[in-house]
N, C-alpha and C positions, 0 to 999 in steps of 0.2 A: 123348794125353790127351783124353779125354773133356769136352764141353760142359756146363756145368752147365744150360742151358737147352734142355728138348727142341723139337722144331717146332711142339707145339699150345702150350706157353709161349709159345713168341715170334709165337707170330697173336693168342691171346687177348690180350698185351700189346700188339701192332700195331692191334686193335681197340677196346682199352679209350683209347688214344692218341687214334683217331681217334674217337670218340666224345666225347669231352672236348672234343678242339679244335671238334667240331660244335656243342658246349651251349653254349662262350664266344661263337661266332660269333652264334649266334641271341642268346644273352643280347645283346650289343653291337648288334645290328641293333633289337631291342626298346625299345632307351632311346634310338634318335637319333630327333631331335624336326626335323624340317622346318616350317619359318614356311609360314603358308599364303598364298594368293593375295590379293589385295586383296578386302575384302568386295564383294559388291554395293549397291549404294545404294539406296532404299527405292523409287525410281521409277524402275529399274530392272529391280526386282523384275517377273515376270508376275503379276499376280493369279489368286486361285483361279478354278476354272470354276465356272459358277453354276446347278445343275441346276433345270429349271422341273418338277414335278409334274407327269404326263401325268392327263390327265383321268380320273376314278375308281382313281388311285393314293392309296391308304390307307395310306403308310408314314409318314409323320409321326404323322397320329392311331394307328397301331400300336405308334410308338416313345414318343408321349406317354401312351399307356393303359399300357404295359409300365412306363414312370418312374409315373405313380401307383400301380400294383403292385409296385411295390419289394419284392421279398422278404427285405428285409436292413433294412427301418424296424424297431426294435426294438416299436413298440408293435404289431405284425402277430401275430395268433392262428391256432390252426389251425382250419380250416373246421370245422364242428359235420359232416357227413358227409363220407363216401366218393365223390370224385372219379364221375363215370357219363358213358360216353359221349353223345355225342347221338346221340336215340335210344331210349339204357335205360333200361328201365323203371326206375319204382322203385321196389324189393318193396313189399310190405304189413308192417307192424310185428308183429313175435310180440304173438301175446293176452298180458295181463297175466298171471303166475305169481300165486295165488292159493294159500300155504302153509296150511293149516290146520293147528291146535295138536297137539302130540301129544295124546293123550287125556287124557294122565296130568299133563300140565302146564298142560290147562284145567280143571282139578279144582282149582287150589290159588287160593282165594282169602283176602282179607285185611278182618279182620272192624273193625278199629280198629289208629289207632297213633299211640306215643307217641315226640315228640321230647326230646331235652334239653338242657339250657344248655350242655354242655361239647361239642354235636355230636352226640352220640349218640342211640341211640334205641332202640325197640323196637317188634314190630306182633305181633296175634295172628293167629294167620295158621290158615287150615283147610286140610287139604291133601287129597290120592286119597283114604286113606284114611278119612277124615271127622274124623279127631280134630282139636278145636283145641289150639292151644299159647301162651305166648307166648312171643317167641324176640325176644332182643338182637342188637342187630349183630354178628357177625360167628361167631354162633350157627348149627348145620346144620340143617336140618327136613323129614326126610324126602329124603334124598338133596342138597337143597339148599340155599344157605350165602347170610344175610340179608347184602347188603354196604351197605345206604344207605335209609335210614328219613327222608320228608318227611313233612311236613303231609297226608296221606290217599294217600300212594304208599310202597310198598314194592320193593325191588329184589332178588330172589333170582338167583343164578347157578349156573349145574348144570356140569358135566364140556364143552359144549361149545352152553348155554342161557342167557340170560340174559332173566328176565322180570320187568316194569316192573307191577305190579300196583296198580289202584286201590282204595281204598277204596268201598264204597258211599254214595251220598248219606246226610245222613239222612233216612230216612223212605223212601226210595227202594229199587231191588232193584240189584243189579249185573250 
């Protein structure tokens, strides 16, 4: 008759055995507690070594400049420029960008304007093409949509413009 258990059964079972018995052993070695030796007594103790600073050794004032550098004080901001070696230069500033108007949107001036109690308002406004008009908030003129009417300012906004136009003084030009 035949064995129900071939030979790699009975090794993997021989292995799986001793494996177990290894994990109780280390487990039971893990939890025994040994008392330790008698402390030592305070004047017993050696005390620590006392290092003297050799003349022109800078690590204290290194490690005192580094604790008032704290990079972890929450009130700490980040530097207004770019870190530079010593050494680098450091560049010249680009000239200031200096847009000028499109042509068509310094053509549109605002001849008077009227506010009103509930918010609202209205301005006559002359545009490229020279017609005036008067135009309510939220009225187009010429390509462009009145959104905020103050006391001698006007705000038109275009597809991707937004211009803050003043009245003229009176008496004055614009």
């Amino acid at each position: 008759m035949r064995s129900f258990w071939t030979r790699p059964d009975v090794l993997a079972f021989g292995l799986l055995v001793l494996s177990v018995a290894l994990c109780v052993r280390v487990s039971v070695e893990a939890h025994r507690f040994e008392p330790m030796g008698d402390p030592m007594s305070a004047a017993a103790a050696r005390p620590l070594p006392v290092f003297a600073s050799r003349s022109g050794d800078r690590s204290e004032a290194t490690v005192l400049a580094a604790v008032a550098r704290d990079p972890f004080r929450p009130d700490r901001r980040r530097p207004a420029g770019r870190y530079r070696m010593p050494g680098e230069a450091v560049p010249a500033p680009p000239p200031p960008v200096q847009v000028a108007p499109s042509p068509a949107f310094a053509m549109f001036r605002v001849l008077g304007t009227l506010t009103f109690s509930d918010g609202g308002g209205a301005a006559a406004l002359a545009g490229p093409s020279g017609q005036a008009r008067l135009v309510r908030v939220g009225q187009s003129f010429e390509g462009m949509r009145l959104t905020r009417v103050r006391a001698g300012t006007a705000t038109l906004v275009g597809k991707d413009t937004t211009l803050v136009l003043r009245a003229p003084e009176a008496g004055g030009t614009q």
